[in-house]
DRENKOL-496753 format. One record per residue (C-alpha): residue number from 1; x, y, z. Coordinates in steps of 0.001 Angstrom, whole numbers, plus 524288, in hexadecimal, padded with zeros to 5 digits. Example, Ala and Ser with C-alpha at 12.3 -4.5 7.8 and 13.67 -1.06 7.14 Angstrom:
<nodes>
- n, east, north, up
- 1, 8300C, 7EE6C, 81E78;
- 2, 83566, 7FBDC, 81BE4;
</nodes>
This chain:
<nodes>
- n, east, north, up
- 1, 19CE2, 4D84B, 7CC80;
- 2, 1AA95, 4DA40, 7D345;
- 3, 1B28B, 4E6EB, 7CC4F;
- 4, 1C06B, 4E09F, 7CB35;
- 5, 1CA66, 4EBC1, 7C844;
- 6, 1D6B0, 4E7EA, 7C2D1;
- 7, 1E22C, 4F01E, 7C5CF;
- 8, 1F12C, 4F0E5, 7C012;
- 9, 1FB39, 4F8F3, 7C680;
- 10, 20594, 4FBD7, 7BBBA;
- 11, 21474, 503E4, 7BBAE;
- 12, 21A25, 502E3, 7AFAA;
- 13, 2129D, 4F7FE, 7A928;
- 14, 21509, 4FAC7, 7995B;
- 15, 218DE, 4EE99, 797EB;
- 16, 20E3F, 4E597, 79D4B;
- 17, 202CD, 4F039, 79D43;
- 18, 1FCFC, 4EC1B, 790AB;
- 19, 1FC66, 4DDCA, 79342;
- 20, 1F903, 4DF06, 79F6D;
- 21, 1EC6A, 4E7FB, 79F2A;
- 22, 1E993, 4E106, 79185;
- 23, 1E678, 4D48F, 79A24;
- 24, 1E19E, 4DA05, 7A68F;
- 25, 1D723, 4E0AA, 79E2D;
- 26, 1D34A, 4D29A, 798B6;
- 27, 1CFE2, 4CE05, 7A85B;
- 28, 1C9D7, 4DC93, 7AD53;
- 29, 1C2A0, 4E86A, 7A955;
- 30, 1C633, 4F0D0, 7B5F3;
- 31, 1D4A6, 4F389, 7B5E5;
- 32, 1DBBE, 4FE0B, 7BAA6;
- 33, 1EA78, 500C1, 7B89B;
- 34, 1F3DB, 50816, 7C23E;
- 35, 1FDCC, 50D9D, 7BAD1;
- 36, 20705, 5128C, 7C653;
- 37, 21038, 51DAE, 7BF47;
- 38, 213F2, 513BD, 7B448;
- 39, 2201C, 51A64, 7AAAA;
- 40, 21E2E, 51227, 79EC7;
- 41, 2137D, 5113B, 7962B;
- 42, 20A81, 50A33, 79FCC;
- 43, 2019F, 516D7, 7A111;
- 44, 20029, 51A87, 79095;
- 45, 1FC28, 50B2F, 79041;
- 46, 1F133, 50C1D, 79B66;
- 47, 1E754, 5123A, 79201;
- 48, 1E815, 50760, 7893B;
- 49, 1DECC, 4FEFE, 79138;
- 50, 1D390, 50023, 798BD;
- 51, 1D811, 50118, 7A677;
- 52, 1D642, 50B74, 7B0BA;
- 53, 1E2A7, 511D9, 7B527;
- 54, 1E7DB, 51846, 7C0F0;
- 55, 1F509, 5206C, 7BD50;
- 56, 1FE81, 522D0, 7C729;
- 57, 206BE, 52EDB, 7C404;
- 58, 21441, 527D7, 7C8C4;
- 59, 216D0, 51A06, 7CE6C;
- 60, 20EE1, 519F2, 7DC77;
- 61, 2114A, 50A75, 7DF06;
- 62, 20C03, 4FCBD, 7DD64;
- 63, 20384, 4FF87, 7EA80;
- 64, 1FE57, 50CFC, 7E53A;
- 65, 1FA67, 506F8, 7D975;
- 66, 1F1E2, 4FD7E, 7E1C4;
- 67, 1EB36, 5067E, 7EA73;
- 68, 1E628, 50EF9, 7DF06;
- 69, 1E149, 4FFCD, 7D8E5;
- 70, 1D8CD, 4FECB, 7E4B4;
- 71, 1D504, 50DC2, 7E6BE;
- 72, 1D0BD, 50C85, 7D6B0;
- 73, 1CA1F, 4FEDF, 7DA3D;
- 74, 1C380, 50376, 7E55C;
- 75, 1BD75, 510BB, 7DFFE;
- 76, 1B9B3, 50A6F, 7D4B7;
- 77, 1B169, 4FFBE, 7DABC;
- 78, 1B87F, 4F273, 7D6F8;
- 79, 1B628, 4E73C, 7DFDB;
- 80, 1C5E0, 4E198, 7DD1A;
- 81, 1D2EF, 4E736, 7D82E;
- 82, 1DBB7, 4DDE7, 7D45A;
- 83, 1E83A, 4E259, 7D08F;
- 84, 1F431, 4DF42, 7C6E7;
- 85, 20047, 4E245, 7C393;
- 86, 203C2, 4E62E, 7B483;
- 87, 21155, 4DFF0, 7B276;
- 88, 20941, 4D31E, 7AE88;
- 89, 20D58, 4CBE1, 7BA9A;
- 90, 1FF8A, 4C91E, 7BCFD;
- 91, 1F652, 4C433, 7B3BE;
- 92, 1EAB5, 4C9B2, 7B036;
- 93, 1E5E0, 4BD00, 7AC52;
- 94, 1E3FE, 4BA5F, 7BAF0;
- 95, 1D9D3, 4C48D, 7BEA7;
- 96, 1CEF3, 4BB70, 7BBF5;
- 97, 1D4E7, 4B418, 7C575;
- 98, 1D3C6, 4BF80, 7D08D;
- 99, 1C683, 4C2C3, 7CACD;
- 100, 1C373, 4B4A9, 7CF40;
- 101, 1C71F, 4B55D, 7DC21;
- 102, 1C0CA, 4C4C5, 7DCB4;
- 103, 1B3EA, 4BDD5, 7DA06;
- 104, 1B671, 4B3B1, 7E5EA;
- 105, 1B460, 4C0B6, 7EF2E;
- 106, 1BA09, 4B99C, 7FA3A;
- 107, 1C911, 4C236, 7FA5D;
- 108, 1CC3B, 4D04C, 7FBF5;
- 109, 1DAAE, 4CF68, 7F57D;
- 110, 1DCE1, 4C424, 7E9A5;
- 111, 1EB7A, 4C48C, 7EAD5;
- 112, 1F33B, 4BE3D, 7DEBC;
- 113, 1FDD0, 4B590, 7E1B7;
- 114, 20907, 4B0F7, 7D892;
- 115, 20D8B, 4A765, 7E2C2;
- 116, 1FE7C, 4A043, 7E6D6;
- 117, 1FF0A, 4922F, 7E1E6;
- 118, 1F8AC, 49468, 7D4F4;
- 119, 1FED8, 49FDA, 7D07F;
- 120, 20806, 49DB3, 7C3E2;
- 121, 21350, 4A271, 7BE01;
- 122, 21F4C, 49DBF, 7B701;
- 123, 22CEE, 49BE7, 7B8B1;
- 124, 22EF7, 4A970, 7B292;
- 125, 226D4, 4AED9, 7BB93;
- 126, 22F16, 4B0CD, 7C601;
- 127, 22FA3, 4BA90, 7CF32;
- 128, 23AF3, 4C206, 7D4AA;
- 129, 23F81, 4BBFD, 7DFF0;
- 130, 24216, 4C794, 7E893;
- 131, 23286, 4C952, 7E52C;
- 132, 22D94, 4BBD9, 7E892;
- 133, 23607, 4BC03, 7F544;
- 134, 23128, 4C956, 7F9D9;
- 135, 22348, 4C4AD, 7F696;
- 136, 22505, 4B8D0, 7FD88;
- 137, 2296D, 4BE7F, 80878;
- 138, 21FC8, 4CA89, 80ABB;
- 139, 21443, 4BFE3, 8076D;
- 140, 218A9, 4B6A4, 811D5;
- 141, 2199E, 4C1CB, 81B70;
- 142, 20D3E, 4C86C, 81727;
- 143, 205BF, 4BA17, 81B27;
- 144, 20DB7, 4B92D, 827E6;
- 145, 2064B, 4C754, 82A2E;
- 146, 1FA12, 4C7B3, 8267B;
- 147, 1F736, 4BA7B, 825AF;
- 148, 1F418, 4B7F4, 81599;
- 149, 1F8EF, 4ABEE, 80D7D;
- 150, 1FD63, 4B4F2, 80111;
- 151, 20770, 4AE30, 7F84F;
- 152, 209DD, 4BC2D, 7F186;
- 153, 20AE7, 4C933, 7F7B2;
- 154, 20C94, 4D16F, 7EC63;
- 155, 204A0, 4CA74, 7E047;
- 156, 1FE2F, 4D8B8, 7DCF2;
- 157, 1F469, 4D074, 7D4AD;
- 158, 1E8CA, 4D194, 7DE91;
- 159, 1DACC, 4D4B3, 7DEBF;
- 160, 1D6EA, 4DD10, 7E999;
- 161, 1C7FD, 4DF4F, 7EFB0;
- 162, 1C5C4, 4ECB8, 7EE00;
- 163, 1BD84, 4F0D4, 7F7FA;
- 164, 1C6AB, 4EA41, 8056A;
- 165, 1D185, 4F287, 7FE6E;
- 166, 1CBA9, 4FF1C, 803CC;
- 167, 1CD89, 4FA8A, 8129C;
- 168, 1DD79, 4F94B, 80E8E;
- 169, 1E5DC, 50547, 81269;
- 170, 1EFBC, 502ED, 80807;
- 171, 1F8F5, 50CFD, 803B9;
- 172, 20729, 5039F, 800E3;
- 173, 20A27, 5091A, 7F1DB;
- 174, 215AF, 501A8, 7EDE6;
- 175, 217F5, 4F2C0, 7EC01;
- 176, 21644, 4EEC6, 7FA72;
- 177, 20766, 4F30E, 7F7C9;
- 178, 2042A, 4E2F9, 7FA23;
- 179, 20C08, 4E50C, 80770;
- 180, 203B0, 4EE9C, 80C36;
- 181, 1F42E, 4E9EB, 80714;
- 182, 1F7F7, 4DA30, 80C47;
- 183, 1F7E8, 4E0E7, 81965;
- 184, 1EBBF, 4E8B9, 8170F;
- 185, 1E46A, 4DD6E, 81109;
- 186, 1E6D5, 4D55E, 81B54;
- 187, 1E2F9, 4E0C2, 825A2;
- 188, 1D711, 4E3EC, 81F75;
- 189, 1D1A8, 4D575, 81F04;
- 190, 1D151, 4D36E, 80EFC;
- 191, 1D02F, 4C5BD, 80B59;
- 192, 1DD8A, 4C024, 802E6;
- 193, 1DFEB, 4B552, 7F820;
- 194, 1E91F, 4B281, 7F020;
- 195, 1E77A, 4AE9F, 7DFF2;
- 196, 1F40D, 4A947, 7D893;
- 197, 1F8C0, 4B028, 7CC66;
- 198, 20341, 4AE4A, 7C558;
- 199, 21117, 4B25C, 7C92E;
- 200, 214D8, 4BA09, 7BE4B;
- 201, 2232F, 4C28A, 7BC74;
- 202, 223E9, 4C772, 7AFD7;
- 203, 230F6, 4D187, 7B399;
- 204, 2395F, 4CC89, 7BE68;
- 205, 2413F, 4D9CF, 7BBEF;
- 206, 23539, 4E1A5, 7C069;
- 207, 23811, 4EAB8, 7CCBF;
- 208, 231CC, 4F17C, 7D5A0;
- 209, 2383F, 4FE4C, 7D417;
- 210, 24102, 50569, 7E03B;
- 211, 24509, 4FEF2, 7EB8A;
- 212, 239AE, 4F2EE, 7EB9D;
- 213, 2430C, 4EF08, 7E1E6;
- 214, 24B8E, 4EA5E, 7EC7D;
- 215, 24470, 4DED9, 7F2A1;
- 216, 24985, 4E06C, 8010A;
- 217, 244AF, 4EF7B, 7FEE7;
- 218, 235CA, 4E97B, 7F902;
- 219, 235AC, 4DF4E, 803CC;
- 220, 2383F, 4E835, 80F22;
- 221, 22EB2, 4F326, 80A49;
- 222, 223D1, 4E902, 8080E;
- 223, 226CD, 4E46E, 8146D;
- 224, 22655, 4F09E, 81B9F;
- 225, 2196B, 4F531, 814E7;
- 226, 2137F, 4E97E, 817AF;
- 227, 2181B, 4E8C7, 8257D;
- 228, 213FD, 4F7EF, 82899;
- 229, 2055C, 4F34F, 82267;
- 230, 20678, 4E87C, 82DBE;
- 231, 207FE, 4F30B, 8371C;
- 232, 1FDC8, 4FAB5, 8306C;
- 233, 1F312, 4F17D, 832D7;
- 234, 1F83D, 4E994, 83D7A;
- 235, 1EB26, 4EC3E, 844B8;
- 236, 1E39B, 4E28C, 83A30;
- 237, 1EDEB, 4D892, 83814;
- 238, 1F098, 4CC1C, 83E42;
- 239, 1F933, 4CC05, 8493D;
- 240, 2050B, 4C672, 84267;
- 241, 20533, 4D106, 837DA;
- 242, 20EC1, 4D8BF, 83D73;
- 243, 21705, 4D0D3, 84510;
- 244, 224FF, 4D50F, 8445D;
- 245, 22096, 4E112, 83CBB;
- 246, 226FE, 4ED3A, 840EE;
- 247, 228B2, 4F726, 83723;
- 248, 223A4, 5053F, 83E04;
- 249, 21B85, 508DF, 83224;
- 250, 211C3, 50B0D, 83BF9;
- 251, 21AF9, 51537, 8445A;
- 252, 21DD8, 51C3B, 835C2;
</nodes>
């Protein structure tokens, strides 16, 4: 029987914890929460249900908070991780859906996509346009590259092979975390599909936090981490990958 571990990074989540975990819980035993340095009440409300949790003493990043998913995946001997994010952007209603396509063994990344003809959403559901620009963007180059057909770059609803994850070298810890493991997925051969989900935006007003906040700051550091990952594995990427790529992260 495939082990399916479901895991939720979470900052600051009081608001949407309860309802969140409440539903999750009604689609999967196995879940594990990253709480990474949350301020508000999101840590006295973890004991309330019965989820593992990994604590992090102060706020460590979105990428941080993945790596320990798939270290905790891995040593605990689950087949899949899929991972979610807590601000009810994604609906837990739709892990049957990845637990579908888990059980068709033939991919090594399900990738969710709020932009794959049959997602949904509504007119409220809108996202900011500096957002949907810079994804657009970084997608279209990121299939110039490596040679994919993603619609969306930075859907963190995704269900991930376990055991392929231990060839990756990843160690990105911030937001451009998807910059860095598209390169490394592609490197290391894992097979990629897409599965639609619904383009949800609860809180247009939602940031980022420091200077990602800026999006010519956020597009030029994804850009620059995803670019020194080209250079990184240039050696197991097609030829085109890093054409026009010159950033001396190599020299550094």
């Amino acid at each position: 029987m495939t082990r399916i571990l479901i895991a939720i990074p979470v900052y600051n989540e009081e608001r949407h914890l309860q309802r969140v975990l409440t539903r999750v819980l009604e689609h999967a035993k196995h879940v594990l929460v990253i709480d990474d340095g949350s301020t508000d009440s999101t840590p006295c409300r973890l004991p309330d249900f019965p989820v593992e949790v990994i604590r992090h003493a102060e706020n460590r990043g979105y990428g941080r908070s993945m790596l320990d998913a798939f270290r905790w995946a891995a040593v605990d001997g689950y087949d899949w991780v899929i991972t979610m994010d807590c601000d009810e952007q994604h609906e837990p209603a739709s892990i049957p859906d990845f637990e579908r396509a888990i059980e068709e063994d033939a991919h090594d990344v399900i990738s969710g996509s709020r932009y794959l003809v049959g997602a949904d959403g509504s007119a409220e559901s809108v996202p900011p346009p500096d957002r949907r620009a810079i994804n657009a963007e970084l997608t279209a180059e990121i299939n110039q590259r490596l040679g994919l057909d993603l619609t969306d770059a930075f859907c963190g609803f995704k269900a991930y092979r376990v055991e392929p994850l231990a060839a990756l070298s990843l160690d990105e810890r911030g937001y451009a975390f998807p910059m860095q493991f598209w390169v490394q997925a592609v490197a290391n051969g894992l097979r990629i599909r897409e599965l639609p989900v619904r383009l949800i935006y609860n809180d247009p007003n939602r940031t980022f936090g420091g200077p990602l906040d800026d999006p010519a700051v956020r597009i030029a550091h994804y850009r620059r981490v995803f670019h020194c990952e080209l250079e990184r594995c240039a050696d197991r990427l097609p030829a085109a990958a890093l054409a026009g790529v010159s950033t001396g992260c190599s020299d550094a």
